[in-house]
ROMAR-777517 format. One record per atom (N, C-alpha, C, O, CB): x, y, z. Coordinates in steps of 0.02 Angstrom, whole numbers, plus 50000, padded with zeros to 5 digits. Glycine has a CB too. Example, Ala and Ser with C-alpha at 12.3 -4.5 7.8 and 13.67 -1.06 7.14 Angstrom:
# residues 2
506604971650390;506154977550390;506604983550390;507124983450423;505654977650452;506424988850354;506844994750357;506455000250394;506705005750402;507044997050286;
# end
This chain:
# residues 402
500424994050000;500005000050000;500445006350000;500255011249967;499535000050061;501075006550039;501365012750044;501695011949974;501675017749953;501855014150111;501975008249928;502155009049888;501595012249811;501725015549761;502485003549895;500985008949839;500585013049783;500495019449809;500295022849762;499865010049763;500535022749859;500455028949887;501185032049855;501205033849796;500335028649975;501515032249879;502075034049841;502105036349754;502305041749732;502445028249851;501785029349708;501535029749653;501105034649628;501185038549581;501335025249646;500665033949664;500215038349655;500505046749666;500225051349637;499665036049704;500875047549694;501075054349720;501535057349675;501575063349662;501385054049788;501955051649647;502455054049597;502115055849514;502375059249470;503055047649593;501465052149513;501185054149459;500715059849460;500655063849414;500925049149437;500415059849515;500245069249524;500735072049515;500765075449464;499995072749592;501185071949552;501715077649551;502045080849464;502205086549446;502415073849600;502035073449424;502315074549358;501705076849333;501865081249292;502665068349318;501105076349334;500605079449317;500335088449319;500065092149279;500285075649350;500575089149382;500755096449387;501235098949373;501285105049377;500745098549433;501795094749350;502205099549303;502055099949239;502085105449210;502855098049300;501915095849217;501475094149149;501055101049130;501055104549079;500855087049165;500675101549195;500085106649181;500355113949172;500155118249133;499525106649244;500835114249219;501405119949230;501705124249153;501795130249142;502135115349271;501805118749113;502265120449063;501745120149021;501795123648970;502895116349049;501215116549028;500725117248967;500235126048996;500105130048951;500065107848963;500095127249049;500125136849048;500605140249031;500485144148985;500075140349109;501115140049052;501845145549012;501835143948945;502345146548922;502785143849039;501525140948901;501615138048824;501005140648816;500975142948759;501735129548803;500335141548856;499735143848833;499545150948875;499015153248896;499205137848843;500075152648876;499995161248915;499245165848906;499305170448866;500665167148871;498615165148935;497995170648925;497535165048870;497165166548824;498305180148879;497665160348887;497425157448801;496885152848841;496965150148895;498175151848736;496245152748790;495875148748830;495595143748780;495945141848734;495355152548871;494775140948792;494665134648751;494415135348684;493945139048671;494195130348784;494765131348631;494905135848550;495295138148534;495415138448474;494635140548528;495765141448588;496185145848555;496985141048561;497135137848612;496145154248597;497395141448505;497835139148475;498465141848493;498485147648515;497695139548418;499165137148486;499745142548496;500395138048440;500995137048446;500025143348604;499825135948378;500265132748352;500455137548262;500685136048207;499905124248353;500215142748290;500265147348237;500555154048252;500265158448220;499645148148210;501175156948300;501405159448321;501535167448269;501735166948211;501815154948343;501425173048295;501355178748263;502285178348232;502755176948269;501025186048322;502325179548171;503065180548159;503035184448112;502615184048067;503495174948144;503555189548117;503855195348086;504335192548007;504485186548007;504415199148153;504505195647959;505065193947937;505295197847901;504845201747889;505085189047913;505915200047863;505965203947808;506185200947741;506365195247725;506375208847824;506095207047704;506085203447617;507155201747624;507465197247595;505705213047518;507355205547657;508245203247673;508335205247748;508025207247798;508945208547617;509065203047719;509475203047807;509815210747795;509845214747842;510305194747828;510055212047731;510455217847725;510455221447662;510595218647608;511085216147740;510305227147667;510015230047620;510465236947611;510715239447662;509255230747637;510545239647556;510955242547536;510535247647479;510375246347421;511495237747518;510425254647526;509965258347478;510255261947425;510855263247431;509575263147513;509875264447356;510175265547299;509665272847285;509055273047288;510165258347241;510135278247269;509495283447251;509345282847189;508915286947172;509615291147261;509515279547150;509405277147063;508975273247080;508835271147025;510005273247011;508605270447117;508025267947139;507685268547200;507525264647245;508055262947132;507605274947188;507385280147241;506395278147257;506065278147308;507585289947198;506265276947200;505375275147198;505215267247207;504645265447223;504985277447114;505785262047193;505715255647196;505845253047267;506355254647298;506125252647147;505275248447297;505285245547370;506045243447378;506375240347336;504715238647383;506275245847440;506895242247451;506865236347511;507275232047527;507445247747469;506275237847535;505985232747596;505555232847624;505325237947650;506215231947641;505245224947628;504675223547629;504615218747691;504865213147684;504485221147565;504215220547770;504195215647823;503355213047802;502875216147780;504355219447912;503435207047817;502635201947811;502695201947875;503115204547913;502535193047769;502055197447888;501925193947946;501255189747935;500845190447889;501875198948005;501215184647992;500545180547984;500025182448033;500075186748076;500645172947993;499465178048019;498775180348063;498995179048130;498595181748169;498035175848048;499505175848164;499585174348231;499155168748226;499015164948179;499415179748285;498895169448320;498555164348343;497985165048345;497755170748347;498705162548393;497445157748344;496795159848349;496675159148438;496895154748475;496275154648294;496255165348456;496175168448496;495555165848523;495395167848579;496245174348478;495175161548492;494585159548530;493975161348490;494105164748440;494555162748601;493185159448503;492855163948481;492735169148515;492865170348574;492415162048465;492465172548474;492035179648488;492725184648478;492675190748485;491565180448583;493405181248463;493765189248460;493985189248395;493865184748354;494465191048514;494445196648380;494535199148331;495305201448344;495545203648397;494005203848317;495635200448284;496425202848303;496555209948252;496295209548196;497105195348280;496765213448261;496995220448229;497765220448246;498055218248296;496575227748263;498035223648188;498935225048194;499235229548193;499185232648140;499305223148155;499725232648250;500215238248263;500885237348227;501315232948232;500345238748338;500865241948197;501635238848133;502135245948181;501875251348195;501445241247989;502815244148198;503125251948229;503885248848209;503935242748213;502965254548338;504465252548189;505055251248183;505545256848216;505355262448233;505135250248115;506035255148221;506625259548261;507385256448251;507575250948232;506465259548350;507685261448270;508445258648277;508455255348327;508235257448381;509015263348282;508845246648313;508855243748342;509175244248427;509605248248446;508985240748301;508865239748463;509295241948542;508895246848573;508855246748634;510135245848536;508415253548520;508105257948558;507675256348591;507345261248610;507905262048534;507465250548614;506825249148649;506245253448618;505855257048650;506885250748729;506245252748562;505545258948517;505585265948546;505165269848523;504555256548536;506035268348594;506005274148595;505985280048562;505895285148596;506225274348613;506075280648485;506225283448431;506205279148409;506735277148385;506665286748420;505615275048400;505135272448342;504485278848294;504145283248320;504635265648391;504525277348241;504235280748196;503485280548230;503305275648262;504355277648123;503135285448222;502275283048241;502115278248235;502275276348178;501735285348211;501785273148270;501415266348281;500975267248217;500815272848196;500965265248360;500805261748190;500415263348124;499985257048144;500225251948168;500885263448039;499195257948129;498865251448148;498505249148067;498035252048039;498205252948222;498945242048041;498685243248002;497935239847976;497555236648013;499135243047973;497805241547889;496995241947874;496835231947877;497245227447873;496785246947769;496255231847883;496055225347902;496235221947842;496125224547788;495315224647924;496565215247845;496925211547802;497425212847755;497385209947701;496575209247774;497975217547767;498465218947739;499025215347833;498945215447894;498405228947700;499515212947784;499845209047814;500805210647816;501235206847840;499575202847779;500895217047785;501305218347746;501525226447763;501085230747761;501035216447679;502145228047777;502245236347786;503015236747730;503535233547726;502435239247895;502745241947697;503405242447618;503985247547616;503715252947628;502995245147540;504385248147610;504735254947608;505155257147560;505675253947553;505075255647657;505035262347522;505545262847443;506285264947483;506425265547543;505225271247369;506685265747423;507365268347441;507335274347471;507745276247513;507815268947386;506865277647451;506905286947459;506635286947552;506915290047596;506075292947384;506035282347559;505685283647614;506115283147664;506205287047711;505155279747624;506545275247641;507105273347712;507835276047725;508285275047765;507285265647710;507675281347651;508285283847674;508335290747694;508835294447697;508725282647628;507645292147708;507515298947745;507475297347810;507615300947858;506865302747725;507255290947809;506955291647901;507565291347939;507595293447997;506395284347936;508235287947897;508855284747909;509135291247935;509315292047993;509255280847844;509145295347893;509715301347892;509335306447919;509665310447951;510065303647818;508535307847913;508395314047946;508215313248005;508455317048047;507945317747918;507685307148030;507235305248069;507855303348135;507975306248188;506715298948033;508145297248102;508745295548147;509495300548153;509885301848198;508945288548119;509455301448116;510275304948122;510835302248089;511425303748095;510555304948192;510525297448047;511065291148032;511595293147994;511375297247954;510775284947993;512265292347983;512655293947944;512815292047889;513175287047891;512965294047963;512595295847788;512685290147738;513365288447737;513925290747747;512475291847667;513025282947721;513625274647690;513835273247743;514385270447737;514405275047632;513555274147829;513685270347867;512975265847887;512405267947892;514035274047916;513275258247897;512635255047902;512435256547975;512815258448019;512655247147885;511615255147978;511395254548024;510895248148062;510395246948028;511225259348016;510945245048111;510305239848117;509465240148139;509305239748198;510515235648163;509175240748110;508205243748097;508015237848143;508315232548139;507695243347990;507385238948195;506965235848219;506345236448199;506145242248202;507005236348268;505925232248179;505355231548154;504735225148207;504815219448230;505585229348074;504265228948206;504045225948275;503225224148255;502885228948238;504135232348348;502945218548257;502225218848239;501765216348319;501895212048361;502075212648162;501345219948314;500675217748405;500155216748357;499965220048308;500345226348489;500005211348383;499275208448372;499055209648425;499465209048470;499145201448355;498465211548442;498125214748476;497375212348451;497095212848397;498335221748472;497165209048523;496545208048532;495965209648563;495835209248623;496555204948539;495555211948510;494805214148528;494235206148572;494155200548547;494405217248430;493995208248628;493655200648643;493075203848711;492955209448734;494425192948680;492815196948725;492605198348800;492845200048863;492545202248912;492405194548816;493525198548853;493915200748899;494705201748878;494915200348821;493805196248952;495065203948922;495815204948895;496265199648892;496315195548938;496185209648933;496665199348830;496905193648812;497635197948808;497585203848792;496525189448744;498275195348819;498905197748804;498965197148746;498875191848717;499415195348832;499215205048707;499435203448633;500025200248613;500475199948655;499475208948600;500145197148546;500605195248530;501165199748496;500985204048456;500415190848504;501875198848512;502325201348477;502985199548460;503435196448489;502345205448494;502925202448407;503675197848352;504035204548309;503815208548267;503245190048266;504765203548345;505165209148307;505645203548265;505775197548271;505655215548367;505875209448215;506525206248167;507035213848164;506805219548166;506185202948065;507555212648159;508025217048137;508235214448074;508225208548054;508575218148185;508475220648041;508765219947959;509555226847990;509665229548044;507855224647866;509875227047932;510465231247941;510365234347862;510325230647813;511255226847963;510335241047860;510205246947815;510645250347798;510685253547850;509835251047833;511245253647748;511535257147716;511115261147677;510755259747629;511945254147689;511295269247722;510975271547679;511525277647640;512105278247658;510305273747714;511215282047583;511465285647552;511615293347559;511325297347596;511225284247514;511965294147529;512015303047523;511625305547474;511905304647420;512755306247504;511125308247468;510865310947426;511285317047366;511615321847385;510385312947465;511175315547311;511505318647257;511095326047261;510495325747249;511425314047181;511335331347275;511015338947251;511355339347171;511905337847148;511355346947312;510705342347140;510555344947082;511035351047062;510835355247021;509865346747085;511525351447085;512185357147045;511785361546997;511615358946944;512885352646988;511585368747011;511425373446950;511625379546969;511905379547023;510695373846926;511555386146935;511515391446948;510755395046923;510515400546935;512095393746925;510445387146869;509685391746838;509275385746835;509445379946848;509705396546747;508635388346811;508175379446793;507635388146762;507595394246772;507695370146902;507295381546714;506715385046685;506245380546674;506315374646689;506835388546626;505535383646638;504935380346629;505005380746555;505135385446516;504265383546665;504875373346545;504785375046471;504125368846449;503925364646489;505665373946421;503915369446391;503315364346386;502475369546351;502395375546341;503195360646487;502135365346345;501495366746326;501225370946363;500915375846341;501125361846322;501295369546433;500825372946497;501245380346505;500965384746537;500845367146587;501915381846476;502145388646485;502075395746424;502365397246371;502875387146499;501615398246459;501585404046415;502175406546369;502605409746400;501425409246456;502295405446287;502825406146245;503275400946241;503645400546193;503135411346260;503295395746297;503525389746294;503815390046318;503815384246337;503665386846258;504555394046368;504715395246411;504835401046451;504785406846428;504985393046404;505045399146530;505135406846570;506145404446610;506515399646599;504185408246664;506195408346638;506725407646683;506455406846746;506015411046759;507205412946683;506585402546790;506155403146864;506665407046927;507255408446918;505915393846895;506435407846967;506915414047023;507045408147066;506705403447088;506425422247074;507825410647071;508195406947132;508055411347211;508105417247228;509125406847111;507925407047234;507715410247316;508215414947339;508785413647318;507695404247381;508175420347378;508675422447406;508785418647457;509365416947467;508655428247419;508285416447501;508355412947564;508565407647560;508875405647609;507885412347598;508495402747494;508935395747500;509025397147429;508645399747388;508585387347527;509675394547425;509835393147360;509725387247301;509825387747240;510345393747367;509455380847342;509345375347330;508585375847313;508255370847297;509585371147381;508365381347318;507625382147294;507515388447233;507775393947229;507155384047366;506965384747185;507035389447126;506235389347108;506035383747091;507615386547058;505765394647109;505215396047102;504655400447039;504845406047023;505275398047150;504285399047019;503945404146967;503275403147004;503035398147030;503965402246873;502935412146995;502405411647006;501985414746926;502215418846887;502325415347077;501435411546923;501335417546861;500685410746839;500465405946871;502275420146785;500575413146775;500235406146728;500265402546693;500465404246637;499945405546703;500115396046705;500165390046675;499345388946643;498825390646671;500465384146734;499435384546559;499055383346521;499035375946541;499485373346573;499205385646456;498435372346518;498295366546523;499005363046478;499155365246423;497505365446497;499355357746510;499695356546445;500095353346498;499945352746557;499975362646386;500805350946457;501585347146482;501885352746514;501615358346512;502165343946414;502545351546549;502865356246601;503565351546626;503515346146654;502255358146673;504005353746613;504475350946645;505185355146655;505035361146647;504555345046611;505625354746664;506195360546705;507015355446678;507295350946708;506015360746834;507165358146622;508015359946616;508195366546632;507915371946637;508315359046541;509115362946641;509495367046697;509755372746657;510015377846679;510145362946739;509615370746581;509835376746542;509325376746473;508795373746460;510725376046521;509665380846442;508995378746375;509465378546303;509325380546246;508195387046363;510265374446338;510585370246291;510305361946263;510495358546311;511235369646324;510095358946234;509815355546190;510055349946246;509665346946283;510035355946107;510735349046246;510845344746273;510735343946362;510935339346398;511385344246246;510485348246374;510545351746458;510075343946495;509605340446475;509915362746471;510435344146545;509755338346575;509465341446612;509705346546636;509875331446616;508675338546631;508145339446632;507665338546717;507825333446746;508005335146576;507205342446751;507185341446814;506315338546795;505925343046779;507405348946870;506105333246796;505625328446731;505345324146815;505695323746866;506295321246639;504735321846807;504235318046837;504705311146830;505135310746785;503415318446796;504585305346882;504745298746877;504445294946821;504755290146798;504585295946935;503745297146792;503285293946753;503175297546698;503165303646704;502725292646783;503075294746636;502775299546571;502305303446615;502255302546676;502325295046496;501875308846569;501465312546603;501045311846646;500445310446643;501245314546577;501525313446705;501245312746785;500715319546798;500955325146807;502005313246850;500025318446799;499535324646815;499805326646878;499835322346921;498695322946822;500035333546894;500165334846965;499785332947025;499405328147016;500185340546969;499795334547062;499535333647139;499595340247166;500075342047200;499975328147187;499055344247150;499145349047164;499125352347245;498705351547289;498805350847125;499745356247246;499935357547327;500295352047374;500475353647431;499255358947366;500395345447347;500835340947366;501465341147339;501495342247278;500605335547359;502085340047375;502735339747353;502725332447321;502375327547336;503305341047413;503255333147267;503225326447237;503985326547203;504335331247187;502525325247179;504095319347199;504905317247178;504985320347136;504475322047106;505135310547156;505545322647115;505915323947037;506355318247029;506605314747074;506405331347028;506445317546946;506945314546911;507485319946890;507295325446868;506635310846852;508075318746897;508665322646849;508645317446805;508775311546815;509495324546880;508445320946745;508655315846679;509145320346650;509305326046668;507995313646616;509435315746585;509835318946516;509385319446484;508845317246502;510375315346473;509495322946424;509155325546359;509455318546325;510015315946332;509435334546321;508695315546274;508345310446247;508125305946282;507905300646259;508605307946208;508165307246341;507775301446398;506835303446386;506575308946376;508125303846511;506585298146390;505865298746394;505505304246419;505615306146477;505655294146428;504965308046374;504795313846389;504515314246453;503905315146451;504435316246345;504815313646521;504335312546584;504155319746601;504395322446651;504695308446652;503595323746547;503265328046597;502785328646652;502425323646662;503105331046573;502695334146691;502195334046725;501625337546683;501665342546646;502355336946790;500965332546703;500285339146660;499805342546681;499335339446706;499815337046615;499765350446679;499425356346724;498765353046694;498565355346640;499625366046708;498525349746714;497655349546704;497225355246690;496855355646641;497325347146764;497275358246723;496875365446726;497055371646723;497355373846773;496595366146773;496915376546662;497525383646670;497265386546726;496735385146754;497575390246604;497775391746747;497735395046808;498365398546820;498885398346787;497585390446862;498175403346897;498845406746916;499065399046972;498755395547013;498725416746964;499805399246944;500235393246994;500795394947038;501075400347032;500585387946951;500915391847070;501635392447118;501825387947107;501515383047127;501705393347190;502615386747061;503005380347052;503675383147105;504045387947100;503235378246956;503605376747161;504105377247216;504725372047166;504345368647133;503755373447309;505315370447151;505835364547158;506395366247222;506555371747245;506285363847079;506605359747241;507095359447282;507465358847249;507175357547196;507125355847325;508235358947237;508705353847208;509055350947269;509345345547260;509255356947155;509065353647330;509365347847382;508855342347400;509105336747405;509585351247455;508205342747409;507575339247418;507455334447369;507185329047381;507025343547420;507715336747295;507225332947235;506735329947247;506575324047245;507475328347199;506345337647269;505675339747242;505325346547203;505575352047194;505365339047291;504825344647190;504175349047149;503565348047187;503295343047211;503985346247066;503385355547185;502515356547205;502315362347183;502655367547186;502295356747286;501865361947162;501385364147103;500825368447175;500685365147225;500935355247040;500615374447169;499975376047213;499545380147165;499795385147139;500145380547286;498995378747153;498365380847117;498395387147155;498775387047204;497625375947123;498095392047143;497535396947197;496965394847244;496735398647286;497115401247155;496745388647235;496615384347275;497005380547346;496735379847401;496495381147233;497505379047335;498065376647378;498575383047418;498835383747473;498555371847327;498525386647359;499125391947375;499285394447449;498795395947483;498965398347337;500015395247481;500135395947548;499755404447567;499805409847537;501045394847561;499435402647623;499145409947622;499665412647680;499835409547731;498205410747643;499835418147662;500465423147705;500185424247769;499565424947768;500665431547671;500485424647832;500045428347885;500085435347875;499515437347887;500265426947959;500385439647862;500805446747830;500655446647759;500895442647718;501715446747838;500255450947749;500475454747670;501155455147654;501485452547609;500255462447663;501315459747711;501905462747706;502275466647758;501965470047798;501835466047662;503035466247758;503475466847801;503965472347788;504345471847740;503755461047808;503965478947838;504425485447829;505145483947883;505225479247922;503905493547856;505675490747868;505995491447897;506165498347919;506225502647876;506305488347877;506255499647980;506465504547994;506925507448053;506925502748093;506055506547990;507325512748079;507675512348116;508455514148085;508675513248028;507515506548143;508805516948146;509635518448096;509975511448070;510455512748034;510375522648156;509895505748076;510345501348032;510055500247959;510425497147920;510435494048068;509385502447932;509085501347875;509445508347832;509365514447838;508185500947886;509835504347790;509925509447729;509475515047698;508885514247713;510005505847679;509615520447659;509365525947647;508715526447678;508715522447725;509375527047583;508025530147674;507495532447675;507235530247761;507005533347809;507115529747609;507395523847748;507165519847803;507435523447872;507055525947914;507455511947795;508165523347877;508335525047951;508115532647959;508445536547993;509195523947968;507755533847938;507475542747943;506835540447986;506365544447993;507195548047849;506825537148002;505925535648047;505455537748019;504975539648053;505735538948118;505445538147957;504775539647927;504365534247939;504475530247894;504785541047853;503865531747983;503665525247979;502975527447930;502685522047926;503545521148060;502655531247901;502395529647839;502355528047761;501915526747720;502235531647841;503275529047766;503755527647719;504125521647713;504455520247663;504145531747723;504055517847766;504535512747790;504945509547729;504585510247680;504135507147830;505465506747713;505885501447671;505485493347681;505405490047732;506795501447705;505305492147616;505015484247608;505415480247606;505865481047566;504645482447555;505395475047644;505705470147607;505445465047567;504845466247557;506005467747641;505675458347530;505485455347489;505275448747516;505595444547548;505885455747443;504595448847493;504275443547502;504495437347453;504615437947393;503595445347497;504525431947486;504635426647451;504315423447379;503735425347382;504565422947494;504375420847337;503935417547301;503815411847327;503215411047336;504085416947242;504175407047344;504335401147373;503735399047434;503355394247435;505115402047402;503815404247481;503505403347529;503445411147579;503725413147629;503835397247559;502845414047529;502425420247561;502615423247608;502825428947613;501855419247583;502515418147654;502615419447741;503445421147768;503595422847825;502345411147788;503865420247717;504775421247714;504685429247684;504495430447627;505355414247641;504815432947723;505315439647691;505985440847693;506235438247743;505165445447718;506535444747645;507075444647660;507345450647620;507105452247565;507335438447652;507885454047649;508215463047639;508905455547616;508935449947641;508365472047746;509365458847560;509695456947553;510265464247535;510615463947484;509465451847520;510295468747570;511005472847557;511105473347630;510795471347679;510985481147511;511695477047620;512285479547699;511815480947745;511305483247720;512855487747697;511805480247805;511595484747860;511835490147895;512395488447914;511525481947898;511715496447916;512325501047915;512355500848002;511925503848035;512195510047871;512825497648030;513215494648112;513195502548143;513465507748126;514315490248106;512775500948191;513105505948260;513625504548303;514075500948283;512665506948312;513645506648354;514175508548417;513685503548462;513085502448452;514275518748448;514035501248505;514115497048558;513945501648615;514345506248621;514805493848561;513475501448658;513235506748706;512735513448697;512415515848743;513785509148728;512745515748635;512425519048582;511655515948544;511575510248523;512985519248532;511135521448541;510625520348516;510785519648428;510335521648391;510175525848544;511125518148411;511265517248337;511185510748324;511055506948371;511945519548314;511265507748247;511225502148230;510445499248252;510315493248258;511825498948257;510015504548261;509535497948272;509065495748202;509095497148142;508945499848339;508625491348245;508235489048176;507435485748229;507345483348285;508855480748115;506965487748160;506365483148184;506015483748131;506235485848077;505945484948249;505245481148143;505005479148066;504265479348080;503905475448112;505295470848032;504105486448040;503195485448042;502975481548004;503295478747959;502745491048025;502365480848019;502105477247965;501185480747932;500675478147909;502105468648001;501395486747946;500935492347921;501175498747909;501695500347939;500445493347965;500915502947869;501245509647868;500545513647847;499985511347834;501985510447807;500775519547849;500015524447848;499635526547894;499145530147888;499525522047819;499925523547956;499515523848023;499795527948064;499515530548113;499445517748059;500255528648049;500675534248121;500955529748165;501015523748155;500095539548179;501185533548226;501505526548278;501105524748310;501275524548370;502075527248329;500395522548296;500065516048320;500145511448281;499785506648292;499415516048330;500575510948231;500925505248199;501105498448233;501335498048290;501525507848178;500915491748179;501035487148225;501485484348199;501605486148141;500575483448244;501935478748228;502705478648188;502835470748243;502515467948287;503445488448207;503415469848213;503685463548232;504485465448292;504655471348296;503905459048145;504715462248317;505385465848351;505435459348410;505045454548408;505245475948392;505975460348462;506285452548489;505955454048566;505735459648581;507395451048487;505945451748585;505535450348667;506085450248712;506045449448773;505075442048680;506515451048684;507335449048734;507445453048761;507785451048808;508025447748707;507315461748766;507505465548764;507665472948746;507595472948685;507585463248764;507795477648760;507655485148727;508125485148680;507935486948624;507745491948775;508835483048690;509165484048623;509885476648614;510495476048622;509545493948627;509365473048597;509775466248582;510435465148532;510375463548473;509275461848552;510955466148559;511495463048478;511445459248453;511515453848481;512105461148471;511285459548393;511475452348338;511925450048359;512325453648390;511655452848262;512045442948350;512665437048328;512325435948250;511745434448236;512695427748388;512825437148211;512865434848145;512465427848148;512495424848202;513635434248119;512135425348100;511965416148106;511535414248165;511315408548165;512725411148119;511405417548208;511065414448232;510295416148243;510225422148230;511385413448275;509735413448260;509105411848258;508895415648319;509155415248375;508955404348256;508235420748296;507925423548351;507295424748366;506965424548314;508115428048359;506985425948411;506195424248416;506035431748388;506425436348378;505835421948505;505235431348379;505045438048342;504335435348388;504095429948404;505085439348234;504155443348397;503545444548419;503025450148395;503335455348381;503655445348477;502505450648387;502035455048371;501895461448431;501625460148484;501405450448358;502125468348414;502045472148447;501645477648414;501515476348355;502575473148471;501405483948438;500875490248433;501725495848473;502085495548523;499785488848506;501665499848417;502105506348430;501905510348463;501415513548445;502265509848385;502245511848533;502005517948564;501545515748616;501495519648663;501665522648516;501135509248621;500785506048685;501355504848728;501945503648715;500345498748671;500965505748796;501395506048872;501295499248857;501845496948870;501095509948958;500885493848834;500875486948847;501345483648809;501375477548811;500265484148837;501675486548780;502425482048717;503025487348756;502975493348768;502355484348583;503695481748772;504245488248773;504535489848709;504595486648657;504895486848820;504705496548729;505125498448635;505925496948635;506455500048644;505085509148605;505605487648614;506325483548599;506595485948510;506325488948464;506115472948605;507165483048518;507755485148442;507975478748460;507945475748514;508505492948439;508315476548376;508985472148370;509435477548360;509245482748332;509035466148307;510115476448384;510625481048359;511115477748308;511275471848306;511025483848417;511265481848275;511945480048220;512365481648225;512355487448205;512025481248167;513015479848247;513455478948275;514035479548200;514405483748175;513335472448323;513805472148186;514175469848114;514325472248072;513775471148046;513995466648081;514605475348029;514555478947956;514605472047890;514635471247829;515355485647948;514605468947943;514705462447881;514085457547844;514055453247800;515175456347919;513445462147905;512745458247887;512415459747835;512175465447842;512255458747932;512255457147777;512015461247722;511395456247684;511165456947627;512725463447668;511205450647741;510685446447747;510135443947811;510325440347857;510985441847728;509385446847805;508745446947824;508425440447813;508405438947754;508425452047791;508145435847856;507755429847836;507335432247880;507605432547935;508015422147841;506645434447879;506215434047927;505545429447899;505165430647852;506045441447949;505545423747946;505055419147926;504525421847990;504635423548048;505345410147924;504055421447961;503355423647996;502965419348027;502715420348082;502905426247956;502865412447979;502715407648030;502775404848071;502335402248106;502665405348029;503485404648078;503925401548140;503955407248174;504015405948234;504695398148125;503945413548163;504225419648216;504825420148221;504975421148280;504065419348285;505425419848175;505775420848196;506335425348152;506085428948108;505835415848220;507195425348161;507345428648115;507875427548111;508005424948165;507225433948113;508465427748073;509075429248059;509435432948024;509225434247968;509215426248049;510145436148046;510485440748019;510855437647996;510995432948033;510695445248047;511265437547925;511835434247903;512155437247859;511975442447831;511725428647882;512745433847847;513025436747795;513415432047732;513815427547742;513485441247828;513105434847651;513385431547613;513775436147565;514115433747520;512945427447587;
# end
């Protein structure tokens, strides 16, 4: 008898371990539900090596499967999120949940090699290792632990090629006479703009209007714009496939290009960026002729952007005061005709702030002559500043010099 007692005891006992390992193997899982179909991640490679000559073609592609079945009455939905590896998703890209029965998250050369170098910081042509992470996540009667499955891949990414010019033009069906010259930004140089009208028709941008000149051309034969969306450019050569873009509809347009970006965007009057400012004065002793006379119903304009409305910019000398001295200053209405209840822009820092050449400063909205604004100045110091960026949307400003 004591020996079947014994027996008996050793086979409970292996029985509860039995049961033990069959819960840690069935973690939240109840009757129906399966664990022989395990959620798994994978990628289309192990190492991938991005190419901007195939800047629009997928360079990688993670799948995954349905997971496990969960029982009845539930429903599984999927969190797709990636990051540099090791980050614990800390600087993972937005969680993306994706649409019901897509199984699959894609990424061209261009996408991964922005997120690489801008998003991350990554350095081109040094590799990096990507985490890619999928949650199944279940909807039910009650809470069930989701499933999750990461993979890492290792990514080389690129330096992006800038577009080398000093000009680009419009030429094509859609340009009045067939071509124009477009304006290089003062504020970036890597940006080149026309505002004016476009005819229903083709449109595309060489760097010169030598025969042989290559060409700033759509990825696709005639790609209909997207109007007010930025969109890829091709640098082609001359006899490469006519890839224009086509103005659907005549109208007044804003053609933005990058050449560091390689991009184009097209804005209808429909889309078009609306300015917060009409328009932006200067006045005070560092503003050349008329201006430093305080005429503020006279004030000196500066130039509004084509590019982007809301950018104004003075591009000559500034004339430098004295150090301790009410000279050199500067500020900026943004009305005239009014007298000094004028309302104007100027720095919050202070009554009379020095520039540092290059660097970035806040701008605020003030009323001339109210006890409720102090009567702040930037000062000019520099004689070497003979460059204005005042962006309006951001509020802010810089002095520089080129």
């Amino acid at each position: 008898m004591k020996n079947i007692f014994k027996l008996l005891s050793l086979l409970l006992f292996m029985c509860c371990i039995a049961s033990c390992d069959s819960d840690s193997n069935n973690d939240n899982l109840n009757p129906g539900e399966t664990t022989d179909n395990p959620l798994t991640i994978s990628a289309s490679g192990d190492n991938i090596v991005l190419n901007e000559d195939k800047s629009e073609e997928v360079a990688l592609t993670f799948t995954w499967n349905t997971g496990n079945n969960r029982g009845e009455g539930t429903s599984l939905s999927y969190l797709f999120k990636v990051d540099i590896a090791e980050n614990q998703f800390q600087t993972a890209i937005e969680t993306e949940e994706m649409p019901e029965g897509v199984f699959s998250r894609s990424f061209t050369h261009r996408e991964l090699n922005e997120l690489l170098l801008d998003y991350w910081e990554v350095q081109p042509a040094k590799s990096a290792r990507i985490e890619a992470r999928v949650i199944a996540t279940v909807t039910g009667p009650h809470f069930i632990k989701p499933e999750i499955s990461d993979v890492v891949v290792t990514v080389t990414p690129f330096a992006p090629r800038v577009i080398e010019t000093n000009k680009m033009y419009a030429v094509g069906t859609a340009v009045p006479g067939g071509q124009i010259e477009m304006s290089r930004a003062i504020e970036d140089p890597y940006v080149f703009a026309y505002k004016g009208l476009l005819q229903e028709g083709k449109i595309k941008f060489p760097l010169s209007l030598d025969a042989s000149a290559d060409i700033v051309s759509s990825r696709t034969p005639n790609l209909t714009i997207d109007d007010g969306t930025m969109m890829p450019v091709l640098l082609a050569t001359s006899g490469t496939p006519d890839n224009s873009w086509l103005i659907p509809n005549a109208g007044t347009y804003v053609v933005v290009i990058n050449t560091k970006e390689k991009t184009v965007v097209f804005y209808s009057e429909a889309t078009a960026i609306k300015p917060k400012y009409d328009n932006v004065y200067m006045i005070a002793e560092a503003v050349p002729g008329g201006g430093k006379d305080w005429d503020v119903d006279n004030p000196l304009s500066m130039t509004q952007s084509i590019a982007n409305p809301n950018i104004f910019v003075f591009n000559e000398t500034l004339d430098a005061g004295e150090a301790g001295k009410p000279s050199g200053r500067i500020r900026f209405p943004i009305e005239k005709g009014v007298g000094w209840g004028y309302k104007g822009l100027t720095t919050p820092d202070g009554l009379m702030v020095p520039v540092t050449k290059g660097k970035t400063y806040t701008v605020y909205q003030f009323v001339a002559g109210s006890s409720e604004y102090p009567d702040n100045y930037w000062q000019i110091l520099d004689g070497d500043i003979n460059l204005i960026i005042l962006d309006t949307e951001k509020m802010t400003i810089r002095f520089m010099s080129r």
